[in-house]
C-alpha positions as CSV (number, residue, x, y, z in Angstrom):
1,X,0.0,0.0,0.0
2,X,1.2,3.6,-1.2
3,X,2.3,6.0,2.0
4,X,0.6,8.7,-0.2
5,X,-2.7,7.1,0.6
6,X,-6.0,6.9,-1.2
7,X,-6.1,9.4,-4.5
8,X,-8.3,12.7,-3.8
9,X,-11.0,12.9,-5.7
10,X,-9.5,16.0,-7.3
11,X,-6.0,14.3,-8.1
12,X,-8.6,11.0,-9.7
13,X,-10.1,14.3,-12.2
14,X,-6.6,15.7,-13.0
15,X,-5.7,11.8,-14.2
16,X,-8.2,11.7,-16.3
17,X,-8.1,15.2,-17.4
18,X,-4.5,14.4,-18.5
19,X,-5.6,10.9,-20.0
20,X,-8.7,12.8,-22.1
21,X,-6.3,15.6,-23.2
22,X,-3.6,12.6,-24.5
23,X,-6.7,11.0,-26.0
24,X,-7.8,14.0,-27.9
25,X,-3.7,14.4,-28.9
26,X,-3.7,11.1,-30.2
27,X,-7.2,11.7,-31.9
28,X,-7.7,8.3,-30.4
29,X,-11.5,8.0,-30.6
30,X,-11.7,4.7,-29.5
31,X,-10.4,6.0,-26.2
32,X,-12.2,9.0,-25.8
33,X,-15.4,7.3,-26.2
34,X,-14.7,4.7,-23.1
35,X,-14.3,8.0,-21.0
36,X,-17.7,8.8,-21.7
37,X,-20.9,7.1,-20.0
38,X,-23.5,5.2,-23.5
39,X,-26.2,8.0,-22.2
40,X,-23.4,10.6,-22.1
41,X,-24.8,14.6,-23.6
42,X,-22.0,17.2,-24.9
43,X,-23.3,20.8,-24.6
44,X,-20.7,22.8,-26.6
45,X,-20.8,26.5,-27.7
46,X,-22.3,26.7,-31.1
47,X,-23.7,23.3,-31.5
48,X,-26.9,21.2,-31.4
49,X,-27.1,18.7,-28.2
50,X,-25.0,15.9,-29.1
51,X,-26.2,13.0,-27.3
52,X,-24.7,9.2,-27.0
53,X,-21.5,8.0,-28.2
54,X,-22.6,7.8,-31.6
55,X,-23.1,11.2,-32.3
56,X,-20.3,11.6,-30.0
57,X,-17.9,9.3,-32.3
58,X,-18.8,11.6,-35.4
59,X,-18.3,14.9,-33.4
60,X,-15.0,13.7,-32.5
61,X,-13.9,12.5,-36.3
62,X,-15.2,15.7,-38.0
63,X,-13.3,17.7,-35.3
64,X,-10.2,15.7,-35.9
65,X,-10.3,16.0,-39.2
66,X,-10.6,19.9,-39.2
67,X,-7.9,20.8,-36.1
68,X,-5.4,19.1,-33.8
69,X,-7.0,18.3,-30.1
70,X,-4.3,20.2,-28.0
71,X,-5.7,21.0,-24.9
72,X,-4.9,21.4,-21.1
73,X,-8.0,21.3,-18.1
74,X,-7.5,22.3,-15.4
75,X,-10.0,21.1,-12.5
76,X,-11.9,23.6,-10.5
77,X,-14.7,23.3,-7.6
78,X,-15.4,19.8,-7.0
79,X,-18.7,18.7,-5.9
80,X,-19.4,15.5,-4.6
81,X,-22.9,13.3,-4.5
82,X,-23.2,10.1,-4.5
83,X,-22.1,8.4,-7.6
84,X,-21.8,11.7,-9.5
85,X,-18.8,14.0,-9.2
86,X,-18.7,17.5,-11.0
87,X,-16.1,19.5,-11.8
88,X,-16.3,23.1,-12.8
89,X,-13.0,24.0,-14.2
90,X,-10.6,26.0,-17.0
91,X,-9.5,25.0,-20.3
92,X,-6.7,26.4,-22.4
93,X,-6.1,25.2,-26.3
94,X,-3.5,27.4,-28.6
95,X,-6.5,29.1,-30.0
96,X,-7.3,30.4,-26.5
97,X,-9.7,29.3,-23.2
98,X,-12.6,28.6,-21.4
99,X,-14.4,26.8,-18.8
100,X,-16.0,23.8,-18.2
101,X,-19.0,22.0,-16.1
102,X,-18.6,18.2,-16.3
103,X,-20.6,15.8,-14.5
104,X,-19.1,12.2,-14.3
105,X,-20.5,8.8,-12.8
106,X,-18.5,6.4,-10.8
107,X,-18.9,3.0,-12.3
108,X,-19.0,0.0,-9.8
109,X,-15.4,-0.6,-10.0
110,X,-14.9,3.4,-9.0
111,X,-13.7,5.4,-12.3
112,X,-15.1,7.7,-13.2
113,X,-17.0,8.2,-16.5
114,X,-18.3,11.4,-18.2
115,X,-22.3,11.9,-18.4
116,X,-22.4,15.6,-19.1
117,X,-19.6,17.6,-20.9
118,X,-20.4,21.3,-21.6
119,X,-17.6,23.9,-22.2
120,X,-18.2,27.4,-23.4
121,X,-15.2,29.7,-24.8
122,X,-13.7,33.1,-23.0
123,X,-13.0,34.2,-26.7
124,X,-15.4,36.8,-28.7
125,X,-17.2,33.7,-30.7
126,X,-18.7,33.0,-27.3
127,X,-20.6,35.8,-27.5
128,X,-24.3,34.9,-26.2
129,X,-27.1,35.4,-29.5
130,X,-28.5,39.3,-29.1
């Protein structure tokens, strides 16, 4: 048993912020979709509900196939009930930042899977509609 003790619940998001943000790196679809739950909803600036990880799966390639997937989170508040966690953070790509409110599920074995993922942009095309 590690001296360091059991990981935070904070640390557990910063892994898998790092192993999401090597994912989307990699463009490795495959793995980004087992980090999200099969009833999982994206709510990004700009864009229709996409719901499930088939919609998810095509997001992801027509993304891909447009930009690189550089990008660094860094977790925020962390709220705690239950099996969900949330995590309302920051996120920095070379084209600028943001923030973030994701909602993840433990599954039985205790990782942590992501149910909601919405992110909005600091930049000017975040503008709200007038």
């Amino acid at each position: 048993m590690s001296s360091s003790g059991p990981m935070s619940t904070r640390d557990e998001l910063q892994a898998f912020n790092e192993a999401f943000s090597e994912a989307l790196a990699q463009q490795d679809v495959a793995r980004l979709l087992e980090m999200y739950t099969d009833d999982a909803v994206l709510l990004f600036h700009g864009m229709p509900i996409v719901r499930g990880r088939s919609e998810i799966e095509a997001m992801f390639r027509e993304d891909f196939a447009s930009s690189s997937g550089t990008i660094r989170f860094e977790v925020g508040d962390v709220l705690e009930d239950g099996s969900l966690v949330v995590d309302v953070g920051r996120y920095e790509t070379p084209d600028g930042g943001g923030k973030y409110v994701v909602v993840y599920r433990r599954r039985p074995d205790g990782s942590l899977q992501l149910v909601v993922d919405s992110a909005t942009s600091d930049g000017s095309d975040a503008d709200p509609p007038s």
